[in-house]
Backbone as numpy.savetxt, mean C-alpha at the origin, in Angstrom:
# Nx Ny Nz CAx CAy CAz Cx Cy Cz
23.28 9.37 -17.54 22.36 9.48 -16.43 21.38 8.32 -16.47
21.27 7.28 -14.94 20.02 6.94 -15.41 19.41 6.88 -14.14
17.96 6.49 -14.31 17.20 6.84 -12.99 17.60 5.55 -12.12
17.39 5.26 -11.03 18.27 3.64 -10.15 17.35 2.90 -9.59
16.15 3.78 -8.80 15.18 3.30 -8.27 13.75 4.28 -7.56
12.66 3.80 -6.83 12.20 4.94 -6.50 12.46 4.53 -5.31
12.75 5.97 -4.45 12.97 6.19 -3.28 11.91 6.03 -1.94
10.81 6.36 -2.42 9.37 5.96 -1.84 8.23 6.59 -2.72
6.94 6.09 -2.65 5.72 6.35 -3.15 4.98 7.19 -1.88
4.40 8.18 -2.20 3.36 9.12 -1.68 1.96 8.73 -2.12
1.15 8.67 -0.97 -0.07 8.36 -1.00 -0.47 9.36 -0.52
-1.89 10.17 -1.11 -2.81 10.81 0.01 -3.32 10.42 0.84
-3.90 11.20 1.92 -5.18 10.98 2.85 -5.42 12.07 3.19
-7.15 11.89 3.76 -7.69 13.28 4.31 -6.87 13.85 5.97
-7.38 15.27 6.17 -5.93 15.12 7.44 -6.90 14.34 8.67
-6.09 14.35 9.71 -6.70 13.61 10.53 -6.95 11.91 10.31
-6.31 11.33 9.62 -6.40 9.84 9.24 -4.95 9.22 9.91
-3.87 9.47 10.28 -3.07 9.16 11.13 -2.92 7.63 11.64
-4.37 7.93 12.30 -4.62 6.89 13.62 -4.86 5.57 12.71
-5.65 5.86 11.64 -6.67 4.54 10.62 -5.24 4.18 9.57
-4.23 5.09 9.47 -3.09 4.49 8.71 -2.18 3.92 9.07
-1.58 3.99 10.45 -1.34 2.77 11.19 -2.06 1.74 11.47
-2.99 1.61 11.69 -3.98 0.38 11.64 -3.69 -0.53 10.71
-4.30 0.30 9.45 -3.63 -0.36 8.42 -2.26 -0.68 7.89
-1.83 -0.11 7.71 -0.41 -0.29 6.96 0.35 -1.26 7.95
0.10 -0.61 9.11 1.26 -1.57 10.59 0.54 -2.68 10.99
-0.70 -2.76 11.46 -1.33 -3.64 12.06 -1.92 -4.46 10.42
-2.24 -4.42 9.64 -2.69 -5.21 8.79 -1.71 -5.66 7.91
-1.04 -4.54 7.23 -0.27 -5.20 6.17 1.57 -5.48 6.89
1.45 -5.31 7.89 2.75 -5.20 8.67 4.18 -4.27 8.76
3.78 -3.12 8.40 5.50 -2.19 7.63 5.09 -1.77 8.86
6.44 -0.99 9.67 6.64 0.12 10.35 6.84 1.20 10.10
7.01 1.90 11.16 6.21 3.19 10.71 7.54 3.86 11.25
7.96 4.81 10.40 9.49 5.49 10.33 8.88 7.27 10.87
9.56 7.75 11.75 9.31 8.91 12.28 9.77 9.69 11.23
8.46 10.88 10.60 9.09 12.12 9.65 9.92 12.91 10.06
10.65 13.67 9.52 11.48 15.07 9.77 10.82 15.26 10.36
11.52 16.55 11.50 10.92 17.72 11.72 10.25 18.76 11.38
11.13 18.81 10.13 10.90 20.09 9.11 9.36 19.60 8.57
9.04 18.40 8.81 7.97 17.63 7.56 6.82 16.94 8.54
7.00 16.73 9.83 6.03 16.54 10.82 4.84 17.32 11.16
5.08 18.58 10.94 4.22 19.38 11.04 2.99 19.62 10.30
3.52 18.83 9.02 2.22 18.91 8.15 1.22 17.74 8.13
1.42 16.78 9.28 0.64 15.51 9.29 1.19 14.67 8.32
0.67 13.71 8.59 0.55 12.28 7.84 1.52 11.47 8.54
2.11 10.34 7.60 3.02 9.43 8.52 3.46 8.42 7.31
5.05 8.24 8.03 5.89 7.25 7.06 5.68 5.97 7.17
5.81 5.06 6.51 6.16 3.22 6.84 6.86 2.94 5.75
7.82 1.79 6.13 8.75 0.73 5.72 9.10 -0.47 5.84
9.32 -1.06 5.18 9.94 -2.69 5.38 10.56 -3.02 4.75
11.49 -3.23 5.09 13.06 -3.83 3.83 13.02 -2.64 2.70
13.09 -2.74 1.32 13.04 -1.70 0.41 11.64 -0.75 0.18
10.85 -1.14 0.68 9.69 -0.84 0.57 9.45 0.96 1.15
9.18 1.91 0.57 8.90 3.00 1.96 7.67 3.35 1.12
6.40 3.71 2.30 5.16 4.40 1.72 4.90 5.66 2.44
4.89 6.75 2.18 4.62 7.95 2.81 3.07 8.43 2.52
2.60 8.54 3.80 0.69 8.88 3.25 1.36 10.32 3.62
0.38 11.09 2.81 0.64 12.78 2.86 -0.95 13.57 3.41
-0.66 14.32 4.24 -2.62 15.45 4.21 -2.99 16.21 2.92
-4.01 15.62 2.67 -4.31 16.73 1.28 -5.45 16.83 1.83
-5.75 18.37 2.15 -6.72 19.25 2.21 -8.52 18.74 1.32
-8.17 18.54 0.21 -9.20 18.80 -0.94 -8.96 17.12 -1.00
-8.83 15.62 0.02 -8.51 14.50 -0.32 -9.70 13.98 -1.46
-9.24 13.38 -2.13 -10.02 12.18 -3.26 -9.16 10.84 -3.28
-9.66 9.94 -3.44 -8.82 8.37 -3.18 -8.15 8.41 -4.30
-7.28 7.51 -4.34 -6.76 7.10 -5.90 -7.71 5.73 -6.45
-8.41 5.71 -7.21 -8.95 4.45 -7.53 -8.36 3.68 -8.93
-7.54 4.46 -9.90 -7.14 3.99 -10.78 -5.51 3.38 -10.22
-4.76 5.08 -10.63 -3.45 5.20 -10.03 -3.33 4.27 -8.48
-2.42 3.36 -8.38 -2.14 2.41 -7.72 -0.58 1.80 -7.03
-0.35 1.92 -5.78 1.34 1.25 -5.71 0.52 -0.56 -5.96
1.70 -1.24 -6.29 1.44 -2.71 -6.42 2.75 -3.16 -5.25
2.41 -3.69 -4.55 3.52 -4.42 -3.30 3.66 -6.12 -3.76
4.54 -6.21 -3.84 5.04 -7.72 -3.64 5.03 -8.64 -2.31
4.11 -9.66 -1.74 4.55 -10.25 -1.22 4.93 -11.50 -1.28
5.33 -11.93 -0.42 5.53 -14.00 -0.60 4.83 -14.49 0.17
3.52 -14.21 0.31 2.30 -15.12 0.97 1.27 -14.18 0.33
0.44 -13.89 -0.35 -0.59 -13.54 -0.78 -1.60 -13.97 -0.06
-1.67 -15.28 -0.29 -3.17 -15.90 0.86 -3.11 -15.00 2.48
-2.17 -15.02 3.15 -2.00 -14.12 4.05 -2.54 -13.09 4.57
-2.10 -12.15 3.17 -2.32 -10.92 3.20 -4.18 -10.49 3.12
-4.60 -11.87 1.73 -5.72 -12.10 1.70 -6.60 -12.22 3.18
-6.46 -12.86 4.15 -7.11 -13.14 5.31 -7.01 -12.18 6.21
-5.68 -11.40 6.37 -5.53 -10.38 7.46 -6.55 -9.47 6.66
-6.61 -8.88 5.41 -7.62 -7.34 5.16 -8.46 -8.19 5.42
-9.45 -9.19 4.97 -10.66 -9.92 5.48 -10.94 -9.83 6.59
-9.93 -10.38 7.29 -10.45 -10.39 9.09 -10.60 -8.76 9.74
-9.67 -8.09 9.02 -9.92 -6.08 9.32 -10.83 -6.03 8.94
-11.80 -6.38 8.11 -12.53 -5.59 7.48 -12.44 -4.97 5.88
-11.64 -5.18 5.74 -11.12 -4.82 4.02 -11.40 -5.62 2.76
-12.21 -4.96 2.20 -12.21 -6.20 1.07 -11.52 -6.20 0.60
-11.38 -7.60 -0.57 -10.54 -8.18 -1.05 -10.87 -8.32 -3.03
-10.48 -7.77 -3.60 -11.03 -8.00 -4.75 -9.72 -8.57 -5.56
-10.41 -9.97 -6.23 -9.37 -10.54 -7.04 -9.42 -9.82 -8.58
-7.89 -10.06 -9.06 -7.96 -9.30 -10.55 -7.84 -9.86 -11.75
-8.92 -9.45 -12.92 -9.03 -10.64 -13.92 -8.70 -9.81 -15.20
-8.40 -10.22 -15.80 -7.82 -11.39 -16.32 -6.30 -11.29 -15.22
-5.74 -12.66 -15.07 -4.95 -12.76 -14.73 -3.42 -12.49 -15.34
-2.15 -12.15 -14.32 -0.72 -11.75 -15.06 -0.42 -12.53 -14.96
0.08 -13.11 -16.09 1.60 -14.37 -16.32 2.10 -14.04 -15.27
2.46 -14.37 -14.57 3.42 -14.93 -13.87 3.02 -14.66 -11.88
2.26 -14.12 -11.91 1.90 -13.21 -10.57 0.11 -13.80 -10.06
0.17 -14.09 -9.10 -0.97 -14.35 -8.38 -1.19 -12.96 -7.86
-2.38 -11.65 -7.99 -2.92 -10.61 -7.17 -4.24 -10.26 -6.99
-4.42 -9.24 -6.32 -5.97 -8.66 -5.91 -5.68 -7.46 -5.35
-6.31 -6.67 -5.40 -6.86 -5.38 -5.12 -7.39 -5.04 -3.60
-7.38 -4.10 -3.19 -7.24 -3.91 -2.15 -7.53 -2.07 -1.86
-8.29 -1.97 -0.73 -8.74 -0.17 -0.81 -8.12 -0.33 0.60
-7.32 1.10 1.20 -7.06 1.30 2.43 -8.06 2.02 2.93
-8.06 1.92 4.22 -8.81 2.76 4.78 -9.66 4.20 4.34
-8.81 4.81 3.70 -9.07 6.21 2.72 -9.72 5.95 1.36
-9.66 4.50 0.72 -10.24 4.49 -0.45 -9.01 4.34 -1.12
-8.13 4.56 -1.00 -6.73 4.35 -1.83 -6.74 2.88 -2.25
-6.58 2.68 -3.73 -6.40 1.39 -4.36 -4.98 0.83 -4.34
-4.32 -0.60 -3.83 -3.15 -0.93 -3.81 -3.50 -2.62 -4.44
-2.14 -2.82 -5.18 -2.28 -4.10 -5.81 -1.18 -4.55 -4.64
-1.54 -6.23 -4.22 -0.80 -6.81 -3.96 -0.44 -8.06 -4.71
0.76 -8.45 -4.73 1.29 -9.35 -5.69 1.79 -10.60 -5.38
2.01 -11.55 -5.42 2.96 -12.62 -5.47 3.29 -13.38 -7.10
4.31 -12.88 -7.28 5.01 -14.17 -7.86 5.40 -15.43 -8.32
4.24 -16.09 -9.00 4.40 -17.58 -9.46 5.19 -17.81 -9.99
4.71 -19.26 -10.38 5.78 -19.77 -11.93 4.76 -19.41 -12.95
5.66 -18.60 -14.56 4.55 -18.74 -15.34 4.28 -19.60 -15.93
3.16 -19.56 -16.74 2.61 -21.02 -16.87 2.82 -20.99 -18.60
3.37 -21.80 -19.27 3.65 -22.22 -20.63 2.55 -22.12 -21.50
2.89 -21.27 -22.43 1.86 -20.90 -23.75 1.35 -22.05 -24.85
């Protein structure tokens, strides 16, 4: 047996955030937004995807952000990504000490949810 991959990451939000998670996720960080089940619509929230990527925000009643626990996204423009949360409104916090091999920063969604975004350098010789 072995595990292959994850299928998608679940994020909270408080209910009624819908509207502010498309904003974000679609209009800022660019994924679309995949229609839930039926069976699973009913309970609020909302899907997005892009290529392998799927993020499902969920309603939690009793919401608290994640500020530790974190998805980390890969992109191939970082500076990018950097300017679009800036120009929304989102800060931008860079992360130190730095990873061999990865240019990132930190990032709160709308809800307070902490997400790393990443790019991929060359690493740099010891």
């Amino acid at each position: 047996m072995h595990i292959l991959a994850i299928d998608h990451v679940q994020i909270a939000m408080p209910p009624g955030g819908e509207e502010r998670a498309r904003a974000f996720y679609c209009g800022v960080l660019g994924l679309s937004e995949v229609p839930k089940p039926a069976s699973l619509a009913l309970r609020g929230g909302v899907w997005f995807t892009e290529g392998p990527v799927r993020i499902h925000l969920g309603v939690e009643e009793d919401f608290r952000p994640a500020r530790k626990a974190h998805v980390a996204l890969i992109t191939d423009d970082l500076e990018a990504v950097v300017v679009r949360c800036q120009q929304a409104g989102y800060p931008v916090f860079r992360d130190e000490p730095p990873l061999d091999g990865y240019s990132r920063v930190h990032i709160l969604d709308p809800f307070g949810n902490r997400l790393e975004i990443m790019e991929i350098v060359a690493k740099t010789s010891s």
